[in-house]
LUMVOTOR-907306 format. One record per residue (C-alpha): residue number from 1; residue in one letter; x, y, z. Coordinates in Angstrom, 1 decimal, padded with zeros to 4 digits, always signed. Layout:
! residues N
+------+------+--------+--------+--------+
: resi : resn :     px :     py :     pz :
+------+------+--------+--------+--------+
:  NUM :    a :      X :      Y :      Z :
...
+------+------+--------+--------+--------+
This chain:
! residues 369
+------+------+--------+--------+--------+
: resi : resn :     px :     py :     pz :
+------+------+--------+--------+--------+
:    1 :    x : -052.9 : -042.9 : -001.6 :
:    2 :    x : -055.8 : -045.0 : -000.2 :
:    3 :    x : -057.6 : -044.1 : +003.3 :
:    4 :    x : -055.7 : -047.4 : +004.6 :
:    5 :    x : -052.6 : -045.8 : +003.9 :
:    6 :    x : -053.3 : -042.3 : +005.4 :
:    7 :    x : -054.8 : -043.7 : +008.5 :
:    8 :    x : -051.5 : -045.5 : +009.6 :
:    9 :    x : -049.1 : -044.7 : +012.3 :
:   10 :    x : -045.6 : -044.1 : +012.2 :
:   11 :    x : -043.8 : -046.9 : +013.7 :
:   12 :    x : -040.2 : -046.2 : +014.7 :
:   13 :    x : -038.2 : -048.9 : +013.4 :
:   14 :    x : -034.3 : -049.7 : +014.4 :
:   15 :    x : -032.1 : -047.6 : +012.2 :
:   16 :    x : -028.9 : -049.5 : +010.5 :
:   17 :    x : -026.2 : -048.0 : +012.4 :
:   18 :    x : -022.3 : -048.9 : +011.0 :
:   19 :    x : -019.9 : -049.9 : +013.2 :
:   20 :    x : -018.2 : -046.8 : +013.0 :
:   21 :    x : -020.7 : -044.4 : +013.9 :
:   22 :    x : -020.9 : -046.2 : +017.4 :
:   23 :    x : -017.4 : -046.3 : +017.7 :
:   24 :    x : -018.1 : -042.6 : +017.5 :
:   25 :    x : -020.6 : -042.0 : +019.9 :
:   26 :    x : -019.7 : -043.8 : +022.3 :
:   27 :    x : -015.8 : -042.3 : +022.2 :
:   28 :    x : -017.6 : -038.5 : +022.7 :
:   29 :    x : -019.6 : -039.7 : +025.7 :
:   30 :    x : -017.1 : -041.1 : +027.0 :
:   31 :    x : -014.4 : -038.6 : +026.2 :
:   32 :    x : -016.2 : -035.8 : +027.2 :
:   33 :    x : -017.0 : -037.7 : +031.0 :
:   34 :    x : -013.3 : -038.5 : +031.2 :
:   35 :    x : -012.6 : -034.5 : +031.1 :
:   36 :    x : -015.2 : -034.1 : +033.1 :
:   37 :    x : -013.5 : -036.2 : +035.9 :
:   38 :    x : -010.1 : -034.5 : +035.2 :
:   39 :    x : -011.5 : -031.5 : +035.7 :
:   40 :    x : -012.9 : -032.2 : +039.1 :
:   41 :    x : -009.9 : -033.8 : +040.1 :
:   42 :    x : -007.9 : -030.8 : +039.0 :
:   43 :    x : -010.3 : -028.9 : +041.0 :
:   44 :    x : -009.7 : -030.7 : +044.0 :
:   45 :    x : -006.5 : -030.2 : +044.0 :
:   46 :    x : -006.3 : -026.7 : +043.7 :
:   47 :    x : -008.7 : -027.0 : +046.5 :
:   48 :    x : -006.8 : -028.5 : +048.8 :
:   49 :    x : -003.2 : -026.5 : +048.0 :
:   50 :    x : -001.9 : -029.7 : +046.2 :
:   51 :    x : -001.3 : -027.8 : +043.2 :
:   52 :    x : -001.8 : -024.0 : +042.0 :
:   53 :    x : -003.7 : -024.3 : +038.5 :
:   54 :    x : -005.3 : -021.0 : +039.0 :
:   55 :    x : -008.9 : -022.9 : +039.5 :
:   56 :    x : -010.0 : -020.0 : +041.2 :
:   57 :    x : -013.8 : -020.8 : +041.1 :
:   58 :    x : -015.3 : -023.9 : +040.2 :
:   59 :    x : -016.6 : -022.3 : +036.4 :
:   60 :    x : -014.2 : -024.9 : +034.7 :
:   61 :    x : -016.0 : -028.1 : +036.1 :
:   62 :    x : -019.4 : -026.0 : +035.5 :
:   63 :    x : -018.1 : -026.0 : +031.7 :
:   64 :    x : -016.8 : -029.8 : +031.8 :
:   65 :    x : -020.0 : -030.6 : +032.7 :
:   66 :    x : -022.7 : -028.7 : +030.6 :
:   67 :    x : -020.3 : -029.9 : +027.9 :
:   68 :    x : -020.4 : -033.7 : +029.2 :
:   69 :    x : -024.4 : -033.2 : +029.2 :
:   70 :    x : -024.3 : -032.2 : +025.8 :
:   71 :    x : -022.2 : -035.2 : +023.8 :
:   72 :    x : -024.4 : -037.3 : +026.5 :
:   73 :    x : -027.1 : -035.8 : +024.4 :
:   74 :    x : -026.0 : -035.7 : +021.2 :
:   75 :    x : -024.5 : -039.4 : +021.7 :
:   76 :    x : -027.8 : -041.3 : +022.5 :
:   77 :    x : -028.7 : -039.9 : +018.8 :
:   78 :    x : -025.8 : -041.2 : +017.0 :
:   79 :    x : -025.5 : -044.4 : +018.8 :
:   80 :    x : -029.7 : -045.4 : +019.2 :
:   81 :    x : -030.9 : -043.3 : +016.0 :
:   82 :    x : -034.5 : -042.5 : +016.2 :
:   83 :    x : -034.8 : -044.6 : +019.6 :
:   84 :    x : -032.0 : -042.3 : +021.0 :
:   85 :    x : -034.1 : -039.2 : +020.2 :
:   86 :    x : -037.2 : -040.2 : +022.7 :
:   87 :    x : -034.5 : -040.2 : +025.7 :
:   88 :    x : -034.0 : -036.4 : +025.0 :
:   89 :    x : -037.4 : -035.6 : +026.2 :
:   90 :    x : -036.1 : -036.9 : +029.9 :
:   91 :    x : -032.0 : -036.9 : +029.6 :
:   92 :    x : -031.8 : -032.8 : +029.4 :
:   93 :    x : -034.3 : -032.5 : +032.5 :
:   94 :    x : -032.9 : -035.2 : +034.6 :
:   95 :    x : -029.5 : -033.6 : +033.9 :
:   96 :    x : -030.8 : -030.7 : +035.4 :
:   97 :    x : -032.1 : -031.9 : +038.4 :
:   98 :    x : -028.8 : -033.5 : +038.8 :
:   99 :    x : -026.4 : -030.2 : +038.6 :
:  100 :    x : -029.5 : -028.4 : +041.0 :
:  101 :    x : -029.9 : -031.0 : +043.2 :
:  102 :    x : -027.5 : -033.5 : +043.5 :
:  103 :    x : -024.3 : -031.9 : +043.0 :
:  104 :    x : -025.4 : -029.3 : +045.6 :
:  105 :    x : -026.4 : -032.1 : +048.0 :
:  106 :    x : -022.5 : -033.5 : +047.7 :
:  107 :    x : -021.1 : -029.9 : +048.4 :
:  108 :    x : -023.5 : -029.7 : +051.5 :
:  109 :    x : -022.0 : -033.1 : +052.7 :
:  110 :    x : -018.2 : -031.7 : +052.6 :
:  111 :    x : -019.2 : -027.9 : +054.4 :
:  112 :    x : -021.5 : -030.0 : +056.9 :
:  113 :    x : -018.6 : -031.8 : +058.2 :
:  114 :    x : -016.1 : -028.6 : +058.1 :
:  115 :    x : -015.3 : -025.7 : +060.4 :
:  116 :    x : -016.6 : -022.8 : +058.3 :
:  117 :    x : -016.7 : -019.8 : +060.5 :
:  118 :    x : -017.5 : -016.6 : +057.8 :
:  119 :    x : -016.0 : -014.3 : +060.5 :
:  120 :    x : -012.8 : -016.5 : +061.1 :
:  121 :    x : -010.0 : -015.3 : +058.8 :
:  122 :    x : -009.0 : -019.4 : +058.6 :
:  123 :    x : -011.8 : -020.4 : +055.7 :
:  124 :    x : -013.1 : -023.5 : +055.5 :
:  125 :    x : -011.4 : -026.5 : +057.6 :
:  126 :    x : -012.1 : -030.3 : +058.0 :
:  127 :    x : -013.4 : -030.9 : +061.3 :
:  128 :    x : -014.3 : -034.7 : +061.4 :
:  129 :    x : -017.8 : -035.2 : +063.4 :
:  130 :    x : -017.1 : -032.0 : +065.9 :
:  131 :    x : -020.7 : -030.6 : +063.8 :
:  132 :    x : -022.4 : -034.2 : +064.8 :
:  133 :    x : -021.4 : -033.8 : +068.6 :
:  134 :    x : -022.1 : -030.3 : +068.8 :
:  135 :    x : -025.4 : -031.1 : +066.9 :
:  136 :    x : -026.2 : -034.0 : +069.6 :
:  137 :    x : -025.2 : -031.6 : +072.6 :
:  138 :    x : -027.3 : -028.7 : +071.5 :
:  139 :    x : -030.5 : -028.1 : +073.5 :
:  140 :    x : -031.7 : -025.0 : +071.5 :
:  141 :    x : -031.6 : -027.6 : +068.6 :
:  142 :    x : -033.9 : -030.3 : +070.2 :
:  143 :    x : -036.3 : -027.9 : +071.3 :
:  144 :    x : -036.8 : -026.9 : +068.1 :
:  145 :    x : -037.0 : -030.2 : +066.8 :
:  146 :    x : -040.2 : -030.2 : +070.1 :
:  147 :    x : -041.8 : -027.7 : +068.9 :
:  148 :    x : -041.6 : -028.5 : +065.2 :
:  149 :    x : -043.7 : -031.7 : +066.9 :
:  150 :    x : -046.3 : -029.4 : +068.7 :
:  151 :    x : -046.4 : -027.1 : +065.4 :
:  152 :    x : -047.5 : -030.5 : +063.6 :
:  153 :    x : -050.1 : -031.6 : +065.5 :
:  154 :    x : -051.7 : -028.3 : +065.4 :
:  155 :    x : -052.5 : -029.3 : +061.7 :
:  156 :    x : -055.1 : -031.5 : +063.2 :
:  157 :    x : -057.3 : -028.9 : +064.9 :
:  158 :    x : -056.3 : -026.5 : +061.4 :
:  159 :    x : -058.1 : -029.4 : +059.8 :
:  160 :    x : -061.3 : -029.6 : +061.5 :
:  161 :    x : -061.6 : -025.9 : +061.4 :
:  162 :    x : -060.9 : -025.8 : +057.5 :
:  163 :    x : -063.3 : -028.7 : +057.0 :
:  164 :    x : -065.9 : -026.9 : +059.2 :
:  165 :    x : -065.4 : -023.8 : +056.9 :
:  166 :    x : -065.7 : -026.0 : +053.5 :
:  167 :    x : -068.9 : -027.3 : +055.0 :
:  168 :    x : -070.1 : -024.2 : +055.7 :
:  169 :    x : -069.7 : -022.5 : +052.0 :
:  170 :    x : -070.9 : -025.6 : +050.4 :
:  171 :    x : -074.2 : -025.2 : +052.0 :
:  172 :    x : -077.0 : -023.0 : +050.8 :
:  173 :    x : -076.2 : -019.8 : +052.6 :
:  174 :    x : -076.9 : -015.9 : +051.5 :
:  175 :    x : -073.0 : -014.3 : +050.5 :
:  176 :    x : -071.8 : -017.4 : +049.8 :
:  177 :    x : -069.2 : -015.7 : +046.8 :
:  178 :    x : -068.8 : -013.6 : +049.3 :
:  179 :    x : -067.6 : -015.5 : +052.4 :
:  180 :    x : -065.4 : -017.7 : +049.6 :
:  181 :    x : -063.8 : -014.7 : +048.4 :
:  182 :    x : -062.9 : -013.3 : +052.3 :
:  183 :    x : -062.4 : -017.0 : +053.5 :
:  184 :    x : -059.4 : -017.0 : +050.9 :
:  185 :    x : -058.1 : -013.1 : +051.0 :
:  186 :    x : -055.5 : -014.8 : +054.2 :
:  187 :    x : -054.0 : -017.1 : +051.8 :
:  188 :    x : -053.0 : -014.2 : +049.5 :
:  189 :    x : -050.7 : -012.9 : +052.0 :
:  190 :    x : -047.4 : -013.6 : +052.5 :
:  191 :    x : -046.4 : -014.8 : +055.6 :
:  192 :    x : -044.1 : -011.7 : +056.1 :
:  193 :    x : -046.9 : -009.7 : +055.1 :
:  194 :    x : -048.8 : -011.3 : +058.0 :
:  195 :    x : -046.4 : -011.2 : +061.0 :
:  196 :    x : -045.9 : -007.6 : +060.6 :
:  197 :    x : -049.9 : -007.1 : +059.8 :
:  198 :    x : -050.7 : -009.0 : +063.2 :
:  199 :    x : -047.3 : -009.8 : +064.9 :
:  200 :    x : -045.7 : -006.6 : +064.8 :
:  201 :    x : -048.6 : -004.4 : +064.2 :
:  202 :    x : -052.2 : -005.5 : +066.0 :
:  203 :    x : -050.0 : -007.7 : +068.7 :
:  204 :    x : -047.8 : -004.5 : +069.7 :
:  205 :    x : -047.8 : -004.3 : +073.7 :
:  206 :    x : -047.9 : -000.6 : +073.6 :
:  207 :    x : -049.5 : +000.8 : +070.7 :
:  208 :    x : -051.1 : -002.4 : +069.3 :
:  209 :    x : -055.0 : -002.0 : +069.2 :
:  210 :    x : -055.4 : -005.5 : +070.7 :
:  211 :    x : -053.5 : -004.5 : +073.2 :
:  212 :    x : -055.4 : -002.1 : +073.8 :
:  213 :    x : -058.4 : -003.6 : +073.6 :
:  214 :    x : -057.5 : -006.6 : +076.0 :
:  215 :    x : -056.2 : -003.7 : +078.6 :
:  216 :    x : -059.8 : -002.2 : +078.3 :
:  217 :    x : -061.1 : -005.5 : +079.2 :
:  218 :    x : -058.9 : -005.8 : +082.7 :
:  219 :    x : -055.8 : -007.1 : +081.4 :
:  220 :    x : -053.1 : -004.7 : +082.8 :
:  221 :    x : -050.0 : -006.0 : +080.9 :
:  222 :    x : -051.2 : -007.7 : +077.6 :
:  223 :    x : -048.1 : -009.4 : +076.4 :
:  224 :    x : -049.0 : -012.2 : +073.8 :
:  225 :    x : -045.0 : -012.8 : +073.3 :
:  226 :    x : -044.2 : -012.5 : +076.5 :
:  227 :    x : -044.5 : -016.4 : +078.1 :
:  228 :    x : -043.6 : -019.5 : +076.5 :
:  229 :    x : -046.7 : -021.3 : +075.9 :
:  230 :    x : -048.0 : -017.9 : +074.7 :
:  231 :    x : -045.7 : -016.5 : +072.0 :
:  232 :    x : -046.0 : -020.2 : +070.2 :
:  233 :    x : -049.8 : -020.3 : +070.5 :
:  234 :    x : -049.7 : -016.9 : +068.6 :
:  235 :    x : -047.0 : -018.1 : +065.8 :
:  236 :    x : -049.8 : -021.3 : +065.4 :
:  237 :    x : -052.5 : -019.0 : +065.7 :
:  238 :    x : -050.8 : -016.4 : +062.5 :
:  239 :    x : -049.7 : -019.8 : +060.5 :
:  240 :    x : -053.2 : -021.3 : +061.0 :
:  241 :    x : -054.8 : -018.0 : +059.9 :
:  242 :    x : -052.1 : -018.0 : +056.6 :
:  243 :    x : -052.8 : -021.4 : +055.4 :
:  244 :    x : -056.5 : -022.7 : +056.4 :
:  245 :    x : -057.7 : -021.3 : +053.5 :
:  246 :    x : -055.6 : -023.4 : +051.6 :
:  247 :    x : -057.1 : -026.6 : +053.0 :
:  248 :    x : -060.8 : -025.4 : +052.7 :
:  249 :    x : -060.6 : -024.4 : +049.0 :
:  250 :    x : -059.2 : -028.0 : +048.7 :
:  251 :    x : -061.5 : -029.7 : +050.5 :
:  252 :    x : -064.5 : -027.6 : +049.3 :
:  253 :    x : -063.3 : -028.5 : +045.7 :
:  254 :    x : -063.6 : -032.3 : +046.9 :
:  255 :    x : -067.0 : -031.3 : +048.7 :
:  256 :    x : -068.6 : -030.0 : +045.1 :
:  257 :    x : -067.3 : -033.5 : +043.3 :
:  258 :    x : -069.5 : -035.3 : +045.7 :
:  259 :    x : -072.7 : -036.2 : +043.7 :
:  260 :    x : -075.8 : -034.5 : +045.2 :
:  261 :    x : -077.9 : -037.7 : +044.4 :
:  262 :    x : -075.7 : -039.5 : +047.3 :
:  263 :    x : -077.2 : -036.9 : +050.1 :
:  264 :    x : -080.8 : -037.0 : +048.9 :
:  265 :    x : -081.1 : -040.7 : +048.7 :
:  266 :    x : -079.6 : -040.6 : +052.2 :
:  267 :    x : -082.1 : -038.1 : +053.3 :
:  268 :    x : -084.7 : -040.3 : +051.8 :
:  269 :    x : -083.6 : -043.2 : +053.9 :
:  270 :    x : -084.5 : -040.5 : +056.9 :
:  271 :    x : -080.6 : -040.5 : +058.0 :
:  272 :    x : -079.9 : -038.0 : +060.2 :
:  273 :    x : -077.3 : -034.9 : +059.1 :
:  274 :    x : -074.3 : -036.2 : +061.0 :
:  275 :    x : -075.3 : -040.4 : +060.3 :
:  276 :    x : -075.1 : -038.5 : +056.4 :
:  277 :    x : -071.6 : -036.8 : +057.0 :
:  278 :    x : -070.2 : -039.8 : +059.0 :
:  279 :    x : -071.4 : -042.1 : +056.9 :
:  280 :    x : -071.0 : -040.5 : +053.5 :
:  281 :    x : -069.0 : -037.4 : +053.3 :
:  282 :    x : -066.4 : -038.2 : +055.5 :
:  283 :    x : -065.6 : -041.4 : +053.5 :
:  284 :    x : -065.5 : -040.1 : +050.3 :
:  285 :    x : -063.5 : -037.0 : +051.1 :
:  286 :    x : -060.5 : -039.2 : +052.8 :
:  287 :    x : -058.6 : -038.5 : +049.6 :
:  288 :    x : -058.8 : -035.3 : +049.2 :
:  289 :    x : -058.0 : -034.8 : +053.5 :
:  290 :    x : -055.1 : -037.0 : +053.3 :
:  291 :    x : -053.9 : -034.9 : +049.9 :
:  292 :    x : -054.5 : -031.8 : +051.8 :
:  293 :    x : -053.0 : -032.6 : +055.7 :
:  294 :    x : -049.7 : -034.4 : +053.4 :
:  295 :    x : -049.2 : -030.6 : +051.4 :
:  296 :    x : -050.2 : -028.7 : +055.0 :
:  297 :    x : -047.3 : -030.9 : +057.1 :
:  298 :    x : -044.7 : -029.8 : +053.9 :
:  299 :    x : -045.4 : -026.3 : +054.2 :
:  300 :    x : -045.6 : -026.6 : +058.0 :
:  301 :    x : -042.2 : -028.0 : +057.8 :
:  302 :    x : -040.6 : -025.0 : +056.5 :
:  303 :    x : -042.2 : -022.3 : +059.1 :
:  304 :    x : -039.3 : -019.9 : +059.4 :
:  305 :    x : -041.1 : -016.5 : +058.4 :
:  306 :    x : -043.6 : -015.7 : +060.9 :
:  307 :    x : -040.5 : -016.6 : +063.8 :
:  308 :    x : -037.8 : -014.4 : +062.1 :
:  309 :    x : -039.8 : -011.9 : +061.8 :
:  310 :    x : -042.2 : -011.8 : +064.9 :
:  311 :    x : -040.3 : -013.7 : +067.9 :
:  312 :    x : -036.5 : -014.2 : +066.2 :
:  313 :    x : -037.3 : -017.3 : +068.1 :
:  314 :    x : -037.6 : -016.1 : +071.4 :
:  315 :    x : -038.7 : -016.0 : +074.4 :
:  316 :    x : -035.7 : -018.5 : +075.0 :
:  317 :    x : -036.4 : -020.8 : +072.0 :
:  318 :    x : -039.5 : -021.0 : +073.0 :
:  319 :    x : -040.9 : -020.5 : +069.7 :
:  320 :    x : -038.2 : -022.0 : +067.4 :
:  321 :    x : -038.9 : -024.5 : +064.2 :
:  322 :    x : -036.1 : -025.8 : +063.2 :
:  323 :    x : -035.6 : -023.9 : +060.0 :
:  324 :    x : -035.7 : -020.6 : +062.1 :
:  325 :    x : -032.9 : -022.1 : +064.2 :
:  326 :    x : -030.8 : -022.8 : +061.3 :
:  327 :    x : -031.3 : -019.7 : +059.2 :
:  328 :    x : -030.3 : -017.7 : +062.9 :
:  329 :    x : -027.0 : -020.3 : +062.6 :
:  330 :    x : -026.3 : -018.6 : +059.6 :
:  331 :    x : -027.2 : -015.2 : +060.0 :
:  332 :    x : -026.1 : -013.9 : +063.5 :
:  333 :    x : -023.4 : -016.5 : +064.2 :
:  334 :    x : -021.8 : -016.9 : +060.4 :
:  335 :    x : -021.6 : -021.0 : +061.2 :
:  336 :    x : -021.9 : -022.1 : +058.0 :
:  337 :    x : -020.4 : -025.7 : +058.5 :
:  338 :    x : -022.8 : -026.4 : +061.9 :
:  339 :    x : -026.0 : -024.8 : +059.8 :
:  340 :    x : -025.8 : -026.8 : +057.2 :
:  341 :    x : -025.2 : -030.1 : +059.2 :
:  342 :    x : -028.1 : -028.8 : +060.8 :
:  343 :    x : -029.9 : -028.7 : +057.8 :
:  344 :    x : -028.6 : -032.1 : +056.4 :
:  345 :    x : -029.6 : -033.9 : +059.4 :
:  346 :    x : -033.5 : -032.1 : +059.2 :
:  347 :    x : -033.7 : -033.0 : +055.4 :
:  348 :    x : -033.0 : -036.6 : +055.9 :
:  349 :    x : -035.5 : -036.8 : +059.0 :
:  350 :    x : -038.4 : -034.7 : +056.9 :
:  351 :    x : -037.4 : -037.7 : +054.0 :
:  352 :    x : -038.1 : -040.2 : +057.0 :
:  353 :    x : -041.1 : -038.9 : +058.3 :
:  354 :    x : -043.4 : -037.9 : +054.9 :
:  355 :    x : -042.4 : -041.7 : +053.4 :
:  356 :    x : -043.8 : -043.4 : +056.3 :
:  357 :    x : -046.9 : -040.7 : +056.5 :
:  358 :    x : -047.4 : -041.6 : +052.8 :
:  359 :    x : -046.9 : -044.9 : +053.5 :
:  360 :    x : -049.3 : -045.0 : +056.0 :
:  361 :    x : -052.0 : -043.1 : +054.4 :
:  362 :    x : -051.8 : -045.3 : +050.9 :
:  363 :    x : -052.6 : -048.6 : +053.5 :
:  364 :    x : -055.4 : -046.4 : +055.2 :
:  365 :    x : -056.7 : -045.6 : +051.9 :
:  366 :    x : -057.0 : -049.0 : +050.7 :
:  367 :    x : -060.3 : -050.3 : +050.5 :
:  368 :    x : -061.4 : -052.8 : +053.4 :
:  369 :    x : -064.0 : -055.4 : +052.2 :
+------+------+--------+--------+--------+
């Protein structure tokens, strides 16, 4: 065989497929979703008392499924050939997302607009939009939705301090492996870790050495949970401390990509420090702060942790997010049907809010000539 012939690709061509065998294939896929929707219908029936086929759980449409995804599968092959087999590297994992994702996401939308009470002795029960009122009537809700807003905006100020930081061990400095390795020992914690560490430990009124400390210094009743404005500056205060170190080993990782030759011919020039940061560092590390505020603002959106375990939410719903609020839904009041409206009606606004932040940070990021 010549060096031509060894050195060419395969090239997939369009198999001769009968008649027959796509009679076949396309007789299993469809087959197999036709018992799939008997199945579910079956299941609803049972659901609802129309008829007692003994569907006790929902295993058999679980089955009808995973056996619908398979001839799905195994159909593509017989019908497309080799072409059929390149949609198995995304068919099997986009089936999966589907029976994870999706199919949960339908079953949410039936409890979230049901009267599901785990202490009533009733079960489940169609309640039209009594959730949607209650949800609109609810002021414990829309505070947390408020402070969900003020927890937010704190990201800006977590920014500047983790930029500050990233500044400070990209510089020259003695212990700079060091201050990077205690810089990032917060981030290693687990936010439960951390609110009974500080929260429940170093914050005790009684026992807690701050406490004690601030009493030392004059303050006769050190209660950092004890007001309002307080107990949410120390659950921003505990998250900041958590998760900085996350944006300054992002930002110090974009810091280290900037070429050095960029600062010395600016220092050349005879530009000051800051004209050099303003002018030149900030620019170039937009990127990487819109990449790192975009991940911050997700994680911020779930703070639930630190606020079960520290305040439960308190003083009044002072310090509430609105995860906290819905997890408390389900825990100490069993409202399964309200919590997850509740949580329906958050997922759809955090959908809302990060397109148009991405949205708005991809036109920022254009360049401007």
């Amino acid at each position: 065989m010549s060096s031509t012939e060894g050195n060419q690709l395969h090239v997939v061509t369009a198999d001769n497929i009968s008649d027959s065998r796509r009679l076949f294939g396309r007789s299993l896929i469809w087959g197999s979703a036709a018992l799939l929707g008997l199945v579910i219908v079956l299941q609803l029936l049972d659901q609802r008392g129309g008829a007692a086929l003994g569907f006790e759980t929902w295993r058999p449409t679980l089955y009808a499924y995973l056996l619908w995804a398979s001839c799905l599968c195994w159909g593509q092959v017989i019908l497309y050939g080799e072409h059929g087999k390149r949609s198995l590297f995304i068919l099997p994992a986009a089936l999966f997302v589907i029976s994870m994702v999706v199919f949960p996401l339908i079953f949410a939308l039936g409890i979230a607009f049901s009267n599901w009470n785990l202490s009533s002795p009733d079960g489940r029960q169609f309640n039209g939009l009594d959730n949607v009122r209650q949800m609109w009537g609810d002021p414990f809700y829309w505070n947390a939705l408020r402070n969900m807003v003020w927890y937010v905006l704190a990201i800006v100020v977590e920014y500047a301090i983790a930029f500050g930081l990233a500044l400070l061990l990209n510089a020259q400095i003695r212990a700079r492996k060091f201050f990077r390795v205690a810089f990032l020992l917060p981030l290693m914690l687990s936010p439960v870790a951390v609110s009974w560490m500080i929260g429940k430990s170093m914050l005790e009124i009684r026992f807690g050495p701050i406490a004690r400390l601030a009493r030392e210094l004059g303050w006769d009743s050190p209660s950092f949970f004890g007001s309002p404005e307080m107990a949410r500056a120390m659950i921003m205060i505990m998250d900041a401390w958590t998760f900085i170190p996350f944006m300054m080993i992002m930002i110090l990782a974009g810091l280290q990509a900037i070429p050095r030759e960029l600062r010395e011919a600016a220092e050349v020039d005879g530009a000051s420090a800051w004209r050099r940061f303003w002018e030149i560092t900030f620019p170039l590390m937009l990127p990487v702060s819109v990449t790192a505020i975009l991940i911050r603002i997700i994680f911020k959106l779930k703070l639930a942790d630190i606020i079960i375990n520290v305040t439960s939410g308190g003083p009044g719903g002072a310090t509430d997010s609105v995860t906290s609020f819905i997890f408390r839904e389900y825990r100490d009041r069993s409202n399964v049907g309200y919590g997850t409206l509740l949580a329906i009606v958050y997922l759809v606004l955090i959908v809302i809010a990060m397109t148009i932040l991405m949205k708005l940070a991809d036109r920022w990021m254009k360049p401007r000539y």
